[in-house]
N, CA, C and O atoms as a DFTB+ gen file, in Angstrom:
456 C
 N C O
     1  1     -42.093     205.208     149.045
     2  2     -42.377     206.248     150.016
     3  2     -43.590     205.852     150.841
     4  3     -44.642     205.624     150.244
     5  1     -43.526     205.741     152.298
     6  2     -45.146     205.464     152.844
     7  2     -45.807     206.569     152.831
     8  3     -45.539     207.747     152.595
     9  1     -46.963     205.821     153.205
    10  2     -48.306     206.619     152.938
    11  2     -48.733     207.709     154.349
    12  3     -48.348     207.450     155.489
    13  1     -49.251     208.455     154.142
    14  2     -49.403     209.727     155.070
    15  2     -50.508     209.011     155.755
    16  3     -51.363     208.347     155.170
    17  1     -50.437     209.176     156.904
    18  2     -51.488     208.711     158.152
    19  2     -53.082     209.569     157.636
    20  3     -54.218     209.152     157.862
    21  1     -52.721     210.776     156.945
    22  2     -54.092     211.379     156.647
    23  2     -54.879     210.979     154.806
    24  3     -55.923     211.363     154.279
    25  1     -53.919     210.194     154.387
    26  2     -54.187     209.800     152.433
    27  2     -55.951     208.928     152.785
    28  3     -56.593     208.672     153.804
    29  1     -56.138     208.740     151.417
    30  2     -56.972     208.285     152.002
    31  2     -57.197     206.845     151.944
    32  3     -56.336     206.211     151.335
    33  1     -58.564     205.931     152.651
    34  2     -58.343     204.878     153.116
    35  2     -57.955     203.854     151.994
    36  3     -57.037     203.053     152.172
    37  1     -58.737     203.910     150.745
    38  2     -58.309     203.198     149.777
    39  2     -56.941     202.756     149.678
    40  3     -56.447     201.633     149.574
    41  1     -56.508     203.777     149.728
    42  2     -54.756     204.462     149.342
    43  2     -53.954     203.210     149.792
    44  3     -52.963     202.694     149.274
    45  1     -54.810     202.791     151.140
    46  2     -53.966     201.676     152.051
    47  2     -54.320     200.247     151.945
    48  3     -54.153     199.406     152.828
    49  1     -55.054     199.975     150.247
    50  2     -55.746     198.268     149.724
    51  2     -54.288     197.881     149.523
    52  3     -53.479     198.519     148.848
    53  1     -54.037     196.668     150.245
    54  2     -53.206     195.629     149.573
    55  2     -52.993     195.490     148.162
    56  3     -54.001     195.355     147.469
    57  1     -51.997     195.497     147.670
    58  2     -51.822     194.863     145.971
    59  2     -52.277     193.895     145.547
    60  3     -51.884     192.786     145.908
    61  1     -53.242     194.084     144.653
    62  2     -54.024     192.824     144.034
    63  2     -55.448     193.054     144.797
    64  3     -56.386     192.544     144.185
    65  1     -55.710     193.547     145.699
    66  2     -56.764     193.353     146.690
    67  2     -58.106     194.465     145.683
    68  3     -57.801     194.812     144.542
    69  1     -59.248     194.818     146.179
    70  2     -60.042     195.241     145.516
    71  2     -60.771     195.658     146.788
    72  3     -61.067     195.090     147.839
    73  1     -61.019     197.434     146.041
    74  2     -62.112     197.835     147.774
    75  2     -63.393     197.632     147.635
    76  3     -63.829     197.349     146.519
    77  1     -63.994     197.707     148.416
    78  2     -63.639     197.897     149.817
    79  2     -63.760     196.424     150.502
    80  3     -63.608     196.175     151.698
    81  1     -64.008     195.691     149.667
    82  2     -63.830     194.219     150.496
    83  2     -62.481     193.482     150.183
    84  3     -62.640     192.264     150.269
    85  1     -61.242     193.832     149.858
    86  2     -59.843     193.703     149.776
    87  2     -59.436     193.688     151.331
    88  3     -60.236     194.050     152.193
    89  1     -58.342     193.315     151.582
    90  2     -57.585     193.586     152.416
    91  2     -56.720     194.525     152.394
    92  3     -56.058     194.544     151.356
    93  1     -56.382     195.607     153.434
    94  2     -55.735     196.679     153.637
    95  2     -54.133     196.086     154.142
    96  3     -53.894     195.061     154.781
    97  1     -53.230     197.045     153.651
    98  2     -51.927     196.851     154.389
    99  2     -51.961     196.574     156.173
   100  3     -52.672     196.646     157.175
   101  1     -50.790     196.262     155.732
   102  2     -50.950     195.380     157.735
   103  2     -50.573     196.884     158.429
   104  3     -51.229     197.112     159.446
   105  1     -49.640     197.914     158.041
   106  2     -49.209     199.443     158.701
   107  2     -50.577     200.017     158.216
   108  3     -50.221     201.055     157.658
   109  1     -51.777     199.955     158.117
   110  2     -52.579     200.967     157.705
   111  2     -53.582     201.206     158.727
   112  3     -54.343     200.368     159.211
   113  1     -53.478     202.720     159.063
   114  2     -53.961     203.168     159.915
   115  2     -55.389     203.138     160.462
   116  3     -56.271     202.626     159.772
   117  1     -55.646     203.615     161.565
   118  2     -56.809     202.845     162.110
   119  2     -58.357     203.607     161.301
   120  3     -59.476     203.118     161.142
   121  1     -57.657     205.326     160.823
   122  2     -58.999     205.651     160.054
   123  2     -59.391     204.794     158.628
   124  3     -60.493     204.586     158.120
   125  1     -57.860     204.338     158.150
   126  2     -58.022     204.069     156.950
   127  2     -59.268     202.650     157.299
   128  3     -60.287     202.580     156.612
   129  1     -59.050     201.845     158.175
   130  2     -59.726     200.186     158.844
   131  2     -61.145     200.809     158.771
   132  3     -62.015     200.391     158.007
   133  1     -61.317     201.948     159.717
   134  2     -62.549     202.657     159.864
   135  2     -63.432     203.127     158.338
   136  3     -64.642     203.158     158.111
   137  1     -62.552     203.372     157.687
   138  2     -63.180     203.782     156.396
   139  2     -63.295     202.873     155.675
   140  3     -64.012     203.064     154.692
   141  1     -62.600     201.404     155.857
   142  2     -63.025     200.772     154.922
   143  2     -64.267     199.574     155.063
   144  3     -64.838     198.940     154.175
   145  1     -64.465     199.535     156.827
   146  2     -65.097     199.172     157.134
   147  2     -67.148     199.642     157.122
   148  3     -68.241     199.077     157.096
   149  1     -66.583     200.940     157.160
   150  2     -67.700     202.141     156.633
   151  2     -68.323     201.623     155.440
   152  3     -69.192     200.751     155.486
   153  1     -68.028     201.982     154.699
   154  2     -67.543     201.308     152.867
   155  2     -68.682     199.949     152.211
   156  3     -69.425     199.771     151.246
   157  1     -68.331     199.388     153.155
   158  2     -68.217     197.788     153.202
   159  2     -69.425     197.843     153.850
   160  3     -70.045     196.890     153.377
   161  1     -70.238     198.479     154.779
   162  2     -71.590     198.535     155.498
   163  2     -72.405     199.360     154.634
   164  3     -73.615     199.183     154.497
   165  1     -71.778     200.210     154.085
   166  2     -72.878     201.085     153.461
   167  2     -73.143     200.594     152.388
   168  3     -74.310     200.639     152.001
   169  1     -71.890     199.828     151.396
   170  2     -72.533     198.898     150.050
   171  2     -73.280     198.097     150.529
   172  3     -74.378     198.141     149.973
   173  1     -73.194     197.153     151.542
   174  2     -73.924     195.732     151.853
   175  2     -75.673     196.559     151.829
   176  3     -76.663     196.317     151.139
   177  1     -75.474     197.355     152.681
   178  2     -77.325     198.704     153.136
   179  2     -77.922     198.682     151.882
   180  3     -78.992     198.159     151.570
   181  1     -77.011     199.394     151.083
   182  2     -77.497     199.948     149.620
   183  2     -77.992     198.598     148.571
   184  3     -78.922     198.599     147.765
   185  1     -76.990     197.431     148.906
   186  2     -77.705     196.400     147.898
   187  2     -78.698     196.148     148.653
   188  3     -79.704     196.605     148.112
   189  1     -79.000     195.530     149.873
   190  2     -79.932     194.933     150.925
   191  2     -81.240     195.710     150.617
   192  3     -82.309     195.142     150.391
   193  1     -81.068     197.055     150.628
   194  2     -82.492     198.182     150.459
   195  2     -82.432     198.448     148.718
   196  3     -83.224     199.296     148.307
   197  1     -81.728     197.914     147.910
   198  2     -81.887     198.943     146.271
   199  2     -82.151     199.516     146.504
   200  3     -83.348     199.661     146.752
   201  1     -81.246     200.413     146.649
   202  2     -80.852     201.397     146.743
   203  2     -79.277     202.132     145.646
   204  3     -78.162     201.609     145.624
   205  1     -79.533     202.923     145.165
   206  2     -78.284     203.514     144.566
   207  2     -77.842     205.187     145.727
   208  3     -78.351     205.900     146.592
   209  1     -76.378     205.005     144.799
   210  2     -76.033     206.162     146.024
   211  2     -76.746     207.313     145.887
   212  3     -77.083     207.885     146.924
   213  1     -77.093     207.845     144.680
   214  2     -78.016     209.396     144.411
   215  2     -79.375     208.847     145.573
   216  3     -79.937     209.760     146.178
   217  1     -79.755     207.701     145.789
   218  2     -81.012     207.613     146.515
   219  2     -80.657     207.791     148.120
   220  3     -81.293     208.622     148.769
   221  1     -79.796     207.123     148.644
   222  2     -79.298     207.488     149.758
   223  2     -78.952     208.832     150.540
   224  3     -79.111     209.083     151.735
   225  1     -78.387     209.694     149.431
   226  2     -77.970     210.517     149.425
   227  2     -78.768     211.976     149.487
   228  3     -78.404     213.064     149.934
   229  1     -80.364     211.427     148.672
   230  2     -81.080     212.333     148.962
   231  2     -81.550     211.846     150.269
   232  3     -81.678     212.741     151.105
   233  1     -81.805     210.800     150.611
   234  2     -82.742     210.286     152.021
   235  2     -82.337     211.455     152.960
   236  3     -82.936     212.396     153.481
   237  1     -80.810     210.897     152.949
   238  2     -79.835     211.671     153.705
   239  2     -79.310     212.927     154.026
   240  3     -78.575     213.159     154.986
   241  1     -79.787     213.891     153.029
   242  2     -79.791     215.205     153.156
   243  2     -78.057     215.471     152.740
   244  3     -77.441     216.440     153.186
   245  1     -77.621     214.754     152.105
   246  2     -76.016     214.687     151.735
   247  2     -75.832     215.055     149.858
   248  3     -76.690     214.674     149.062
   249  1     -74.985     215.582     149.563
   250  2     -74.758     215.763     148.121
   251  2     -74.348     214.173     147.857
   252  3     -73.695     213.509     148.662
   253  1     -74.870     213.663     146.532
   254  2     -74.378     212.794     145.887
   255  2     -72.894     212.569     145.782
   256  3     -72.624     211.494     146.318
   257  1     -71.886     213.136     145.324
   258  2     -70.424     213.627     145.466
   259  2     -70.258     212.569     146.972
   260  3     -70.173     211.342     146.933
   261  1     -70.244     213.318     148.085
   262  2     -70.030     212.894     149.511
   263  2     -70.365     211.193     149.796
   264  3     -69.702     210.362     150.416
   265  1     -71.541     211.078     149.145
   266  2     -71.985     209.271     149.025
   267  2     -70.893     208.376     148.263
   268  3     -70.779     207.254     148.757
   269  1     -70.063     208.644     147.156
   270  2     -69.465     208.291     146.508
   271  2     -68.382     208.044     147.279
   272  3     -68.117     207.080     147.997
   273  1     -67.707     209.181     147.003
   274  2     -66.469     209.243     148.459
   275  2     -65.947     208.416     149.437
   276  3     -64.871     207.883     149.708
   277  1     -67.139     208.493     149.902
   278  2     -67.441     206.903     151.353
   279  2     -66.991     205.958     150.565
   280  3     -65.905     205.379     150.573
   281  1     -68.286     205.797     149.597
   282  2     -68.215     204.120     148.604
   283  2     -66.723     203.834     148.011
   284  3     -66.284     202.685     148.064
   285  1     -66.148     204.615     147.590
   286  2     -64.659     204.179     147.039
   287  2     -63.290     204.350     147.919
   288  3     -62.128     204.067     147.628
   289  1     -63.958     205.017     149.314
   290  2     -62.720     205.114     150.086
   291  2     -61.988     206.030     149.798
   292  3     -60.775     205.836     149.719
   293  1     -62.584     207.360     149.550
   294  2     -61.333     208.731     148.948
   295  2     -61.366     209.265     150.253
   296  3     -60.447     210.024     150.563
   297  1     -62.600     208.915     151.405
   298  2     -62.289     209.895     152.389
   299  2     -62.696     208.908     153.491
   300  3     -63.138     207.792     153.219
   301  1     -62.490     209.471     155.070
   302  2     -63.376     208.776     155.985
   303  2     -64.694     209.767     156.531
   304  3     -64.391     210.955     156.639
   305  1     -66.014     209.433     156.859
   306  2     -66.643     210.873     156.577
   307  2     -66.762     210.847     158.377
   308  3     -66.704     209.971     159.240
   309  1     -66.964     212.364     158.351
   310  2     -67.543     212.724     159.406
   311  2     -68.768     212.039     159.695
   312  3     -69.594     211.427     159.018
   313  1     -68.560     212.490     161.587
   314  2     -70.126     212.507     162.463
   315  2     -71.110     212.120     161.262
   316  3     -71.444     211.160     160.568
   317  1     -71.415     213.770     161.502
   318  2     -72.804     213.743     160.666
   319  2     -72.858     213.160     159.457
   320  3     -73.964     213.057     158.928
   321  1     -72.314     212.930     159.142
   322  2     -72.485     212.306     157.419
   323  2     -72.550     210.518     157.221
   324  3     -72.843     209.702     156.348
   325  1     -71.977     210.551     158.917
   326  2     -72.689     208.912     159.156
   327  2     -73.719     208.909     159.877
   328  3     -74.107     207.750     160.024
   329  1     -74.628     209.963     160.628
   330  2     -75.459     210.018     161.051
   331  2     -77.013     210.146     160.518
   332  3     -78.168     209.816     160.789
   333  1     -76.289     210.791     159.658
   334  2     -77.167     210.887     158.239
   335  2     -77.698     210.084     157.484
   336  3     -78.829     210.068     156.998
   337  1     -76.421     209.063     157.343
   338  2     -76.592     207.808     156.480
   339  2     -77.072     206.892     157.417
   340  3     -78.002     206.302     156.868
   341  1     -76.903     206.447     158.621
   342  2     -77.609     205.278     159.374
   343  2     -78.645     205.779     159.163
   344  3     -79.405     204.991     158.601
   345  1     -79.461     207.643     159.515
   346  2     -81.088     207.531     160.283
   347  2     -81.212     207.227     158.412
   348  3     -81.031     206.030     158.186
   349  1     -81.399     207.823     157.479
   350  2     -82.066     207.396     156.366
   351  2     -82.071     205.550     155.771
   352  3     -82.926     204.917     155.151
   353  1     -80.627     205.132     156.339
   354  2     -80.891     203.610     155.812
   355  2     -81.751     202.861     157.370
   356  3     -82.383     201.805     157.338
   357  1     -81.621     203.425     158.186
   358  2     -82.079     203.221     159.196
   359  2     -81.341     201.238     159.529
   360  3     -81.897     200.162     159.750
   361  1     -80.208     201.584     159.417
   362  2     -79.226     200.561     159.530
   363  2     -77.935     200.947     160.352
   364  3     -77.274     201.723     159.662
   365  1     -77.392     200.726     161.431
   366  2     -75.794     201.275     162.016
   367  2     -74.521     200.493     160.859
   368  3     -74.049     199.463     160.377
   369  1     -74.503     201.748     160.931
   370  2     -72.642     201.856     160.165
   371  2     -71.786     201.869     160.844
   372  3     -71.150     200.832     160.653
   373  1     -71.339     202.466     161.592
   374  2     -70.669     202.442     162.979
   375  2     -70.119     201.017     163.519
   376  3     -70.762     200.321     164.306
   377  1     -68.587     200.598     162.889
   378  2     -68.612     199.404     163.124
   379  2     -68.387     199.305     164.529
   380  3     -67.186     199.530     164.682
   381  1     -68.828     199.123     165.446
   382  2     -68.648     198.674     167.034
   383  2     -67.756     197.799     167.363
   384  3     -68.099     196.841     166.670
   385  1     -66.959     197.512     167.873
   386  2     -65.720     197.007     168.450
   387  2     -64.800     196.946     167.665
   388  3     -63.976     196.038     167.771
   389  1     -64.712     197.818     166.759
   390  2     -63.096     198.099     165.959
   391  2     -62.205     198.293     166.732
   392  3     -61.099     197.759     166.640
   393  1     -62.518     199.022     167.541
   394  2     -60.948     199.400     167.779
   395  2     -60.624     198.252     168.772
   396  3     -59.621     198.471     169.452
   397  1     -61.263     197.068     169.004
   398  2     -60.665     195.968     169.536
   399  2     -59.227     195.361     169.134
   400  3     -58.364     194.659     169.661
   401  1     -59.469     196.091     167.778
   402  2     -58.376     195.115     167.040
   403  2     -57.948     196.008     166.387
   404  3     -57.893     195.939     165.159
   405  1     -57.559     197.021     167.061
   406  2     -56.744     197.977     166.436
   407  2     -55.763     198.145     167.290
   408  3     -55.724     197.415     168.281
   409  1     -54.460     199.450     167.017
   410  2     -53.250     199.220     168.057
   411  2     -52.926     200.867     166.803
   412  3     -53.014     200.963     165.579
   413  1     -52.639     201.656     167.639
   414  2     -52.171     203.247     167.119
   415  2     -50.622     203.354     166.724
   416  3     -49.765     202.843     167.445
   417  1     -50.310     204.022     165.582
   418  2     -49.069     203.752     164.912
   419  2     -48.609     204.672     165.743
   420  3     -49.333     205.336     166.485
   421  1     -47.063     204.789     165.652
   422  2     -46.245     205.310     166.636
   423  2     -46.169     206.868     166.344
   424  3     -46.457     207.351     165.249
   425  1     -45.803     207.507     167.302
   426  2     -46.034     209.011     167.311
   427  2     -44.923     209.976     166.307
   428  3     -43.789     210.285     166.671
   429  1     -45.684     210.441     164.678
   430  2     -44.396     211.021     164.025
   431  2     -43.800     211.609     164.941
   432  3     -44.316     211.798     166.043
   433  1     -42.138     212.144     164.493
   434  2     -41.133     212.624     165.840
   435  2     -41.491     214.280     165.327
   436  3     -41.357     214.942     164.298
   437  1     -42.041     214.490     166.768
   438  2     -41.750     215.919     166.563
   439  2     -43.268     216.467     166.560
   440  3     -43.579     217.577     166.993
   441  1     -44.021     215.687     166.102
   442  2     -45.345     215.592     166.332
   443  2     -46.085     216.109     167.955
   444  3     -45.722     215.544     168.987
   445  1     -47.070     217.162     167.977
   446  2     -47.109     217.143     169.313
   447  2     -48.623     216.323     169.086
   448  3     -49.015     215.970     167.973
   449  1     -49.373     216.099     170.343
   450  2     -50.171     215.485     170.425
   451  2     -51.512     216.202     170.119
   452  3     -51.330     217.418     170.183
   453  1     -52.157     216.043     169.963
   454  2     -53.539     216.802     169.691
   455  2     -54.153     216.739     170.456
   456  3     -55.261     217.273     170.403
């Protein structure tokens, strides 16, 4: 059965692969890329500064819970909750030219547009 455009990003690691530095399915959507790319910046921050996630998390004004989340790919987070996390690591997460290399899956039928 495929995976729902909204599951979350993990959901979409290649078999055998390992997150967040695995490779994602080649159909996996552009939040899931976004989230795992997220992921993957905020571990690199957290080793770079030792840092653990409860420490970030207070910097950040974020529940511990929500830091996790990110880190394993259960969700992609909002705005603020990456805004949060850059000003306290005082590092951009925000991967910049993603969507270079991205391309939008086709429109479910019946789907109206948002």
């Amino acid at each position: 059965m495929p995976k729902k455009r909204d599951s979350a990003p993990a959901d979409f690691l290649a078999s055998g692969h390992q997150w967040p530095s695995g490779q994602l399915v080649a159909d996996a959507p552009p939040t899931a890329r976004l989230g795992k790319e997220l992921a993957v910046r905020l571990k690199q921050a957290l080793q770079e500064q030792g840092l653990s996630a409860r420490q970030v998390a207070d910097a950040a004004q974020l529940r511990h819970p929500t830091v996790l989340r990110v880190l394993n790919g259960t969700v992609v987070p909002d705005g603020r909750t990456i805004i949060h996390l850059e000003t306290a690591l005082k590092t951009p997460l925000w991967p910049a030219g993603l969507h270079e290399h991205l391309t939008l899956p086709p429109a479910e039928s019946g789907a109206a547009p948002s």
